[in-house]
C-alpha positions as CSV (number, residue, x, y, z in Angstrom):
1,X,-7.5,-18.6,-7.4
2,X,-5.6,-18.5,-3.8
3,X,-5.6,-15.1,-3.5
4,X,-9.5,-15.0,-4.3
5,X,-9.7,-17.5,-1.5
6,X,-7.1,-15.6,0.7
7,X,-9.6,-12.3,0.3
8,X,-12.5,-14.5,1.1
9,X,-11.3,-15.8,4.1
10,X,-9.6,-12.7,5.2
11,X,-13.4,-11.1,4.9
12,X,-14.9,-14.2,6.7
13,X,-12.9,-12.9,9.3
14,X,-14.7,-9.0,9.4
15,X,-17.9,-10.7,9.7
16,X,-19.3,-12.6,12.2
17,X,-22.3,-15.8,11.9
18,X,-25.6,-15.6,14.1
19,X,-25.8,-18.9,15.4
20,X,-29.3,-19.0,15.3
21,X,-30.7,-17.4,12.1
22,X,-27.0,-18.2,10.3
23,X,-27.4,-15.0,8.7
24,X,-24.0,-12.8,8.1
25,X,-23.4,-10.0,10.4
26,X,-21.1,-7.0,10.7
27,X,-18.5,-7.7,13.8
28,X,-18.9,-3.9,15.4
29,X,-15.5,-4.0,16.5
30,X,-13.6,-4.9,13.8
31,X,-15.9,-2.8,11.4
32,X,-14.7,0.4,13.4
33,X,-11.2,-0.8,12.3
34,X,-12.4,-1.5,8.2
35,X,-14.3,1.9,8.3
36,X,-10.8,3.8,9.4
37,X,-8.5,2.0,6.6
38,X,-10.7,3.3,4.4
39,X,-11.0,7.2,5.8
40,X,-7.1,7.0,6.3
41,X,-6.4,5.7,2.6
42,X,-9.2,8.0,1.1
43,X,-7.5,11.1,2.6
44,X,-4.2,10.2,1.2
45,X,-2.4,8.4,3.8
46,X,-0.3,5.0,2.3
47,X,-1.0,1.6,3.4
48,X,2.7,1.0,5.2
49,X,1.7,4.6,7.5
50,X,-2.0,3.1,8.3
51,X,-0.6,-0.4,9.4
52,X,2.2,1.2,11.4
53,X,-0.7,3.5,12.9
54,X,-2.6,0.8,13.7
55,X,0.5,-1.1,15.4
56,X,1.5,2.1,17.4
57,X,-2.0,1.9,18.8
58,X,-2.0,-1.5,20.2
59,X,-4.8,-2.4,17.4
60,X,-4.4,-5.8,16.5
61,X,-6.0,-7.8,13.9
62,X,-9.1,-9.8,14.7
63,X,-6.6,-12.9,14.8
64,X,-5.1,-11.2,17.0
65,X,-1.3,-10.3,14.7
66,X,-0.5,-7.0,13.9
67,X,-0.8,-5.1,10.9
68,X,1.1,-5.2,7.9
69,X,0.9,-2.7,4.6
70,X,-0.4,-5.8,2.9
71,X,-3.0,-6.6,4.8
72,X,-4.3,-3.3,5.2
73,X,-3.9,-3.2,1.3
74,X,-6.4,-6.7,1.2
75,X,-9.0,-4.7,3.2
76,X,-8.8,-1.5,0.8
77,X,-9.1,-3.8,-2.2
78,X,-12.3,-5.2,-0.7
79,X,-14.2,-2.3,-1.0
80,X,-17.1,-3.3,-3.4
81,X,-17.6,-6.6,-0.4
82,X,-17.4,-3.8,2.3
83,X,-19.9,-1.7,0.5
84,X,-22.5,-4.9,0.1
85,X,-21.0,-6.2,-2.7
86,X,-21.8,-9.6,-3.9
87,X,-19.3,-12.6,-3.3
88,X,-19.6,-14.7,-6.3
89,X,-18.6,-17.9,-6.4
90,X,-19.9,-19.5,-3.3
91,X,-23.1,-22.0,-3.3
92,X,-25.6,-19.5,-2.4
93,X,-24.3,-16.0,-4.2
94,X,-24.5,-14.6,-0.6
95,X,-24.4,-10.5,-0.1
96,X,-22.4,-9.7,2.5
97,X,-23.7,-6.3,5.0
98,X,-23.0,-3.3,4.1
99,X,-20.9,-2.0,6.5
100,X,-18.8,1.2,4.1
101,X,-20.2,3.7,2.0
């Protein structure tokens, strides 16, 4: 159960709220980040290589820490939610945006 809550709050922080409709929307920047995890770890490259990457770049997380192999890993095993997938277990069965292939 806490690492389903860990994932869903980890995600919460990929996407952003609009205030006024309260409808879930893709954070542009941090999406650019989510989209090249995935194109790193779909060519091959490990999870300890893509955080260092990331950390040699000055990209920090949108909390503002840098990246750790495990937390690149949480992002990778997300893929179904980064691909629209349905978040069960919440009050209204909410489908987050698509923002991967």
């Amino acid at each position: 159960i806490l690492a389903k809550v860990v994932n869903l709050v980890l995600i919460q922080l990929i996407y952003d709220e609009d205030i006024k409709s309260k409808e879930i929307i893709i954070n542009e920047k941090t999406s650019k980040i989510v989209k090249w995890n995935f194109q790193m770890k779909d060519v091959g490259i490990n999870t300890n290589k893509i955080s260092a990457t990331l950390n040699e770049n000055g990209v920090t997380s949108r909390i503002g820490k840098k990246w750790s192999s495990n937390g690149v890993n949480t992002v990778i095993k997300n893929r179904e939610t980064y691909k629209g997938g349905l978040i069960y277990g919440n009050d209204n069965n909410v489908r987050w945006p698509k923002m991967i292939d």
